[in-house]
C-alpha positions as CSV (number, residue, x, y, z in Angstrom):
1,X,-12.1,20.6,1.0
2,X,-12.2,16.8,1.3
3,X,-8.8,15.2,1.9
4,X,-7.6,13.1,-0.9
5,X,-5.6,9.8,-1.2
6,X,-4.4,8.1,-4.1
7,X,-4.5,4.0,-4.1
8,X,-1.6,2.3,-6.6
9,X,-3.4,-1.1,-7.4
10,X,-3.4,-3.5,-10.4
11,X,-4.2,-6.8,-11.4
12,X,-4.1,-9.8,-8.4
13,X,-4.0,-7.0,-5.8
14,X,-4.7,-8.5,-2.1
15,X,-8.7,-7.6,-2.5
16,X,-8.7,-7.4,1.6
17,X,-5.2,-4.6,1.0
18,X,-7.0,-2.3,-1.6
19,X,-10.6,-2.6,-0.5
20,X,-10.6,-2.5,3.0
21,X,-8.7,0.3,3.4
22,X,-9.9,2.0,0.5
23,X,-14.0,2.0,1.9
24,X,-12.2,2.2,6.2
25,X,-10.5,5.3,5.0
26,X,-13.3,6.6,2.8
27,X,-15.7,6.5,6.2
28,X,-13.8,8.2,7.8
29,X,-13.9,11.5,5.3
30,X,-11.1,10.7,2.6
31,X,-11.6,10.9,-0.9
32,X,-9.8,7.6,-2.2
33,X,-8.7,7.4,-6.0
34,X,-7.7,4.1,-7.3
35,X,-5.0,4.5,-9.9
36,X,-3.9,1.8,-12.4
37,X,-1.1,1.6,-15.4
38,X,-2.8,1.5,-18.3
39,X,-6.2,2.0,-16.7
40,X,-8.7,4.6,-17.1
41,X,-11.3,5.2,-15.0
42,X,-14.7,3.0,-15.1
43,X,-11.8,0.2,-16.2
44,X,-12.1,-2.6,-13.4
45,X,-9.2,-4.7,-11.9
46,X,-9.4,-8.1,-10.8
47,X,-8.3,-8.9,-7.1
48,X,-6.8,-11.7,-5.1
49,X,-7.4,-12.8,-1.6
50,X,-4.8,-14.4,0.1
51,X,-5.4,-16.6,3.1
52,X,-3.2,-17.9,5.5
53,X,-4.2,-22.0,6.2
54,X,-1.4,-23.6,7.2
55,X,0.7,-24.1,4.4
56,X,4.2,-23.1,4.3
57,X,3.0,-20.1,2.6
58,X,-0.3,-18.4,1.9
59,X,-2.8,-19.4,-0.2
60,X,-4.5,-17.4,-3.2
61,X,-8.5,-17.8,-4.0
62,X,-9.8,-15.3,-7.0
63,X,-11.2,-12.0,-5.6
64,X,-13.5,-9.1,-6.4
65,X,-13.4,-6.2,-9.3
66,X,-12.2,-3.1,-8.1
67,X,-13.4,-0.1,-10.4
68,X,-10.4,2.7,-11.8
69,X,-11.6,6.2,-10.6
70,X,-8.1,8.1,-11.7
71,X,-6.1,8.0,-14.4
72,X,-2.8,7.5,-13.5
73,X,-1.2,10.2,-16.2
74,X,-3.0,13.1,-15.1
75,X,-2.1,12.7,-10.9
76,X,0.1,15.0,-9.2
77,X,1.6,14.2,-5.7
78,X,0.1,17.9,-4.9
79,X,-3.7,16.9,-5.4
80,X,-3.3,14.4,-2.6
81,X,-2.5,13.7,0.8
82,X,-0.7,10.8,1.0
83,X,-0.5,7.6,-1.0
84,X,-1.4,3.9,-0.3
85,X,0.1,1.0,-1.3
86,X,-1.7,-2.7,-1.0
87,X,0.3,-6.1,-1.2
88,X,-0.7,-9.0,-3.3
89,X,0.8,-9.8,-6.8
90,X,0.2,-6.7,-8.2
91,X,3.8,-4.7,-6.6
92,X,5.5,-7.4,-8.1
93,X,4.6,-5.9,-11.5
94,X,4.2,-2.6,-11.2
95,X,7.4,-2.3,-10.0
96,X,8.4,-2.3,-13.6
97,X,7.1,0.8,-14.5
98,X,9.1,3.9,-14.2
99,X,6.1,5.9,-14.3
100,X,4.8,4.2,-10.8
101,X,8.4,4.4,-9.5
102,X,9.1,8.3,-10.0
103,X,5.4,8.6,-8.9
104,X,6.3,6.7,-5.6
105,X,9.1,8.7,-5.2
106,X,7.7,11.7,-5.5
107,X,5.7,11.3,-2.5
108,X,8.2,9.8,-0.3
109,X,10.5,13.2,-1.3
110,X,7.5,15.5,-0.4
111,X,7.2,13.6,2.2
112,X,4.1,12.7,2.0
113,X,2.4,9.5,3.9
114,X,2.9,6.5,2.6
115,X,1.0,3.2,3.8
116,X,2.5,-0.1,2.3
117,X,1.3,-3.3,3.2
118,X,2.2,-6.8,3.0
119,X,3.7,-7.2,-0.7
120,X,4.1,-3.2,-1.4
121,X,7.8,-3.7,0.0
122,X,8.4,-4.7,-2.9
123,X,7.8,-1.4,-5.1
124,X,9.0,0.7,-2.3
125,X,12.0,-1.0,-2.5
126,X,12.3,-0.6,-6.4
127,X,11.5,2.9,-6.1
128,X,14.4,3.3,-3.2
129,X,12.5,4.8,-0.9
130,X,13.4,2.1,2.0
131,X,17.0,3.3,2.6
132,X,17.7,3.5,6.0
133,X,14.0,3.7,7.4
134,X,12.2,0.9,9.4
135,X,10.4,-1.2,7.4
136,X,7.8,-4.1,8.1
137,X,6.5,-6.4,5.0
138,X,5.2,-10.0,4.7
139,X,8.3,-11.8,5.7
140,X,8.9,-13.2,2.3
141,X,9.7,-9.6,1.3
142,X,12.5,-9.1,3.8
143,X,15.6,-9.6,1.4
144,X,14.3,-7.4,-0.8
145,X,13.9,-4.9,1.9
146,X,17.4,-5.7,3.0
147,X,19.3,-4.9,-0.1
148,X,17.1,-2.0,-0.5
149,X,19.2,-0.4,2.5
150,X,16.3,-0.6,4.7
151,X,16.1,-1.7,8.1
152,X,13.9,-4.6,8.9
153,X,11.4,-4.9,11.9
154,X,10.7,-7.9,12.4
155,X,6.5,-8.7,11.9
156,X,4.5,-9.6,14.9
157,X,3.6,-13.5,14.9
158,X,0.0,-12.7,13.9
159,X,1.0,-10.1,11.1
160,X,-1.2,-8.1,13.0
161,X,1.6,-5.3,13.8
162,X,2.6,-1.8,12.3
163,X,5.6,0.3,11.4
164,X,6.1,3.7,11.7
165,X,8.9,5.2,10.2
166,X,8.2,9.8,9.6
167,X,6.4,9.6,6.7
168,X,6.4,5.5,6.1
169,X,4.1,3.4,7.6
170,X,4.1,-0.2,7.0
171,X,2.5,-3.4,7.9
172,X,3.2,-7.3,7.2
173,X,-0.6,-8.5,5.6
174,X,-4.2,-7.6,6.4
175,X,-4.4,-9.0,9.5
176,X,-2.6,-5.3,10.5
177,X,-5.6,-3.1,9.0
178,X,-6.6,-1.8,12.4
179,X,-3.2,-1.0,13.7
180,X,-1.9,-0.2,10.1
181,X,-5.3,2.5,9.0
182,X,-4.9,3.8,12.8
183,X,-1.0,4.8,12.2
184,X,-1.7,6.1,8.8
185,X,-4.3,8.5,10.0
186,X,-2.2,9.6,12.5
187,X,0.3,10.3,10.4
188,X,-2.0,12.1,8.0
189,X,-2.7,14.5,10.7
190,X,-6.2,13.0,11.7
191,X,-7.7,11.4,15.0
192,X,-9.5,8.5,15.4
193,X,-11.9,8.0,18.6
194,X,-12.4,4.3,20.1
């Protein structure tokens, strides 16, 4: 039976946090479903890529369409392995819903994994699911972590670094994806071979 994983994304997700991840982890034998309020499947959502050149913050450029293939009011935390959570605008928003909250929380009271990146602090933190674990997130996200209750590891300088925390694992922004996918397989119970 092919191991699943369910993606949360929506509108202005970080295209390089949903797609990356979602097509790495596909190769390597997961079935990835992308789930989206309000979305059926066949729908598309529109992505962001966010760039880091400089500025005192990073920069956002318009991204690719990334197709539905779940509909999020028929998914059960017991049809999948563990649950991934990509950065960009999109947390921000569906934060909002207490659908996506109770669905978040669901897996982190399994425990199931959970792989949050970059911006995705900021639904785990909404769903309170942060509360006394470790917790690395694009730096901007480290109040909201904070008053969470959870307990903030400070991001490498290259955002290239990883938190692992049981079931939790957490990165600051794409520059993580080979540490970050690497953990989370782990986690899930899998191996990956250099």
């Amino acid at each position: 039976m092919t191991k699943r994983l369910l993606f949360l994304v929506g509108d202005y997700v970080e295209d390089y946090e949903a797609k990356v991840p979602l097509q790495a982890l596909e190769m390597v034998g997961y079935e990835c479903v992308a789930v989206c309020p309000g979305k059926k499947p066949g729908d598309t959502i529109i992505t962001a890529i966010h760039d880091f050149e400089g500025a005192q913050t990073y920069s956002e450029k318009p991204g690719h369409r990334l197709i539905i293939t779940g509909d999020l009011a028929s998914v059960s935390v017991d049809d999948f392995v563990g649950l991934v959570i990509p950065g960009g605008r999109a947390p921000e928003y569906l934060r909002l819903d207490e659908g996506v909250l109770e669905l978040v929380r669901a897996f982190a009271t399994a425990p199931k994994p959970i792989a949050a990146v970059c911006h995705a602090a900021q639904l785990l933190a909404a769903a309170d699911v942060v509360r006394g674990k470790r917790v690395q997130a694009y730096p901007a996200c480290k109040p909201e972590v904070l008053l969470a209750g959870g307990i903030w590891e400070s991001p490498s300088a290259g955002l290239d670094s990883v938190c692992v925390d049981g079931n939790l694992v957490t990165a600051p922004a794409w520059p993580a994806h080979p540490a970050w996918l690497r953990a989370f397989v782990g986690v899930l119970g899998g191996e990956l071979r250099p």
